[in-house]
C-alpha positions as CSV (number, residue, x, y, z in Angstrom):
1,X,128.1,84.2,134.4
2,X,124.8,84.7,133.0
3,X,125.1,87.9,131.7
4,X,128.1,87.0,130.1
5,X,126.7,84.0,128.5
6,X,123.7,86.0,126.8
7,X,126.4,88.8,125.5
8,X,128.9,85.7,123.9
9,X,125.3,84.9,122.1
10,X,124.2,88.2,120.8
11,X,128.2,88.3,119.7
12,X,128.2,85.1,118.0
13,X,124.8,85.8,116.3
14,X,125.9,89.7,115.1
15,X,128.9,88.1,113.6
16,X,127.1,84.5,111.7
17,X,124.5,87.4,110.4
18,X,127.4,89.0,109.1
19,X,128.9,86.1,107.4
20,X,125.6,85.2,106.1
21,X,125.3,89.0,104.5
22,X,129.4,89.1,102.8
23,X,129.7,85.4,102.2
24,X,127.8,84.6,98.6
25,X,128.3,87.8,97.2
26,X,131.1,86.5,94.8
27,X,128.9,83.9,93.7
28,X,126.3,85.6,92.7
29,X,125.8,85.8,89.2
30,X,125.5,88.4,86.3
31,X,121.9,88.6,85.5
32,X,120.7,89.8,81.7
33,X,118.4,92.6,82.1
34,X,114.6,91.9,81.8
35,X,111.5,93.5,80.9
36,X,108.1,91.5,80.9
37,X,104.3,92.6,80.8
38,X,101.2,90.9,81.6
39,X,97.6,91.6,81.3
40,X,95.2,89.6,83.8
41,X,91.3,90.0,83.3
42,X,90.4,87.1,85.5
43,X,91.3,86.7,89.2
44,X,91.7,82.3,88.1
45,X,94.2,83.2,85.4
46,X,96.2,85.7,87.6
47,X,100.0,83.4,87.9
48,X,103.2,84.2,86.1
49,X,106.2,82.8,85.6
50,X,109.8,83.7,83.9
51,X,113.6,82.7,84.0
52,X,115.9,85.2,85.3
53,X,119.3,84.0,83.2
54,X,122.9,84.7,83.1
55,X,125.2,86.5,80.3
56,X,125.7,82.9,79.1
57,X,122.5,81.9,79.4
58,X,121.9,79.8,82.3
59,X,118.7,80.2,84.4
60,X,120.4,82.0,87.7
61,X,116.7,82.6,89.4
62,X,112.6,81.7,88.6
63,X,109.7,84.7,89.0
64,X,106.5,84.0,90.0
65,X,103.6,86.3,90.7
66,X,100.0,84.5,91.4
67,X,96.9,85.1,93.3
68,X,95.8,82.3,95.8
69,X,92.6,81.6,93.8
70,X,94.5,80.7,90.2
71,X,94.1,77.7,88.9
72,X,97.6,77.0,87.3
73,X,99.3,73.8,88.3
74,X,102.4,75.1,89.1
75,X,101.5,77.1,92.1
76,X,101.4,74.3,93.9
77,X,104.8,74.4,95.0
78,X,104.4,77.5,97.3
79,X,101.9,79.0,100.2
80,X,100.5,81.9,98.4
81,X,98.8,84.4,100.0
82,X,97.6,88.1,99.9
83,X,95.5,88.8,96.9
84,X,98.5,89.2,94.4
85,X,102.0,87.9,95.5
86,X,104.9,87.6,93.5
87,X,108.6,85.4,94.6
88,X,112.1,85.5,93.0
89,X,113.7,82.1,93.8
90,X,117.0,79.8,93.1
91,X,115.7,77.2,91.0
92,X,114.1,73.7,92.6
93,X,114.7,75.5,96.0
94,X,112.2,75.2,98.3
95,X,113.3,76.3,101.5
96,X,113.3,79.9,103.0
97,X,114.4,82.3,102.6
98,X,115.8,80.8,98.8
99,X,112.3,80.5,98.3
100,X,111.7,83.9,98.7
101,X,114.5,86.3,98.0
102,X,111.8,88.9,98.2
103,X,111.9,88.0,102.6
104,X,112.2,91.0,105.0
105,X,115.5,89.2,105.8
106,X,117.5,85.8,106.2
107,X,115.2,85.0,109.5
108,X,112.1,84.5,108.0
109,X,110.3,82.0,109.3
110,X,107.0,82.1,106.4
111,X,106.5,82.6,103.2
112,X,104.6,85.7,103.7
113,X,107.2,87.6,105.1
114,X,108.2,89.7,102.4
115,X,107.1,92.7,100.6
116,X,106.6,90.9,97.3
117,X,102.7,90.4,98.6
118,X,100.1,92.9,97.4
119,X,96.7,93.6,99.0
120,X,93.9,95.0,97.3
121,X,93.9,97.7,99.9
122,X,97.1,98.9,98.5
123,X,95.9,99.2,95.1
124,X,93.7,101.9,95.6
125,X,93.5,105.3,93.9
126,X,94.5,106.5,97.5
127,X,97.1,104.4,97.7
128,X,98.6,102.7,94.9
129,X,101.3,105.7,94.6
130,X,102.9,104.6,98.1
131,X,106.4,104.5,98.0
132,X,107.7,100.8,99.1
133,X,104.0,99.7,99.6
134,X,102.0,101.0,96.7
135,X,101.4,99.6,93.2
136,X,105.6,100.4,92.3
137,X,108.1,98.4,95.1
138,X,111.7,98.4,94.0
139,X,113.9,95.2,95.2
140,X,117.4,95.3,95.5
141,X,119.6,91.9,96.1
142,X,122.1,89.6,94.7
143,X,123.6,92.6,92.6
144,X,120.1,92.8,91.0
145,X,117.7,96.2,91.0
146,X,114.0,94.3,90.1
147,X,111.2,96.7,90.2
148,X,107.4,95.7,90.0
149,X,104.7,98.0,88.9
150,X,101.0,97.2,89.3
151,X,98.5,99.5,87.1
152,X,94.8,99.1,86.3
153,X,93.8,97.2,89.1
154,X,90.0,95.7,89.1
155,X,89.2,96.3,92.5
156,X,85.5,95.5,93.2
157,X,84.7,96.2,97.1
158,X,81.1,94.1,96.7
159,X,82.5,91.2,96.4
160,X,83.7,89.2,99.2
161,X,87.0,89.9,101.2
162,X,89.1,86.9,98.9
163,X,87.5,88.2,95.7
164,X,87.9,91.8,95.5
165,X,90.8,92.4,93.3
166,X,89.2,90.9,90.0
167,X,92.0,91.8,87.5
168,X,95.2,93.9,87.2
169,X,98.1,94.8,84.7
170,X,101.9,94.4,85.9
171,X,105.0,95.3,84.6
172,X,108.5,93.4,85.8
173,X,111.8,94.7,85.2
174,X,115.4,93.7,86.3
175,X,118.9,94.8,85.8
176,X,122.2,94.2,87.1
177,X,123.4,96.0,89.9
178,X,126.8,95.8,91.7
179,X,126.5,97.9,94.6
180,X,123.2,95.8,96.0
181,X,124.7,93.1,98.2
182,X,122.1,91.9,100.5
183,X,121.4,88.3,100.3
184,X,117.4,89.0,100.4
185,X,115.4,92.3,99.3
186,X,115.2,93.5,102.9
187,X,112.9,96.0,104.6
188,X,111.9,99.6,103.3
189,X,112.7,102.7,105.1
190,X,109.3,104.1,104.8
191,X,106.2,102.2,107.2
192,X,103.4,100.2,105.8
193,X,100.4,101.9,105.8
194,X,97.9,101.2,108.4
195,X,94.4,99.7,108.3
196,X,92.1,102.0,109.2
197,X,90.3,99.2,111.5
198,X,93.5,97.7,113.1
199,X,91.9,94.5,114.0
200,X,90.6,93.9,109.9
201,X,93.7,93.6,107.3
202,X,90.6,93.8,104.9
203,X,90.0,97.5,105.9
204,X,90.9,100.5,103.7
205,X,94.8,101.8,104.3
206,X,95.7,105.3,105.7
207,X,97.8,106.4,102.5
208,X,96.4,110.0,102.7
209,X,99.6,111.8,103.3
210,X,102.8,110.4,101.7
211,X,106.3,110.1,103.3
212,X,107.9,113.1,101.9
């Protein structure tokens, strides 16, 4: 009776996970494509923020990229972390995983559970050319294709562990895309790059061979 019970579970949660993937997908809106720049000298100044709006002009979804140390007001309404993280959410949303259509998947429990957060261990000449994990991560969701592309990154290793990314460039695009139709960004086929000290997140990554 047991066994049974646990296998009616694992049924029932297969097929609410499936509802939860098929249901929105005809409500999800056209987006107009995007493309936005920025130029960050200053670890305080490092937050952005940008409509994502419909054909007709309505705003369908907010971007925000920030670093935990910026002093803009607005980042007060989420927990940033990492030492550049960036969120695509449904307007005045503040539950998860609206909050973060960038998540790993519907289940996430935290904020940080998505690959919209950079390290500056990932920004390194070794490794800022990492597919999925690098400087370029490609997000596809909500029949949207949004790509984010970090350059020039002012790593300074002397400073402490919080400080070290001092100032970067980053480029933001989106465009429509029918055939993506998961509710949140997902996972990437290709691992994350470990820490060369597994018990320090601060240590360098081992990008030195790339996925082929």
């Amino acid at each position: 009776m047991k066994r049974l019970l646990l296998v009616l579970i694992a049924v029932l949660a297969v097929r609410a996970d499936s509802v939860c993937f098929a249901q929105p997908r005809s409500t999800w809106p056209h987006i107009r494509g995007f493309d936005r720049k920025y130029s960050f000298e200053k670890q305080e100044d490092m937050f952005l923020q940008f409509p994502v709006s419909t054909l007709d002009g309505r705003t369908a979804y907010i971007v925000e990229c920030g670093n935990p140390f910026a002093k803009d007001p607005r980042m007060r309404k989420f927990d940033w972390s990492g030492d550049f993280e960036c969120r695509v959410a449904k307007p005045g949303i503040a539950y998860l995983p609206d909050a973060q259509l960038l998540a790993g998947s519907t289940h996430v429990t935290s904020d940080w559970e998505s690959r919209g957060r950079f390290w500056w261990n990932e920004l390194t000449p070794d490794c800022i050319s990492f597919p999925g994990w690098g400087g370029t991560r490609v997000y596809r969701f909500r029949h949207m294709r949004i790509t984010i592309r970090i350059t020039n990154p002012n790593v300074d290793p002397y400073r402490p562990s919080t400080h070290i990314l001092q100032g970067l460039d980053v480029e933001i695009s989106g465009r429509y895309d029918e055939s993506a139709n998961r509710p949140v960004a997902g996972l990437t086929n290709i691992s994350e790059p470990r820490n060369t000290d597994p018990t320090d997140v601060d240590s360098h990554r081992q990008c030195g061979s790339l996925p082929k």
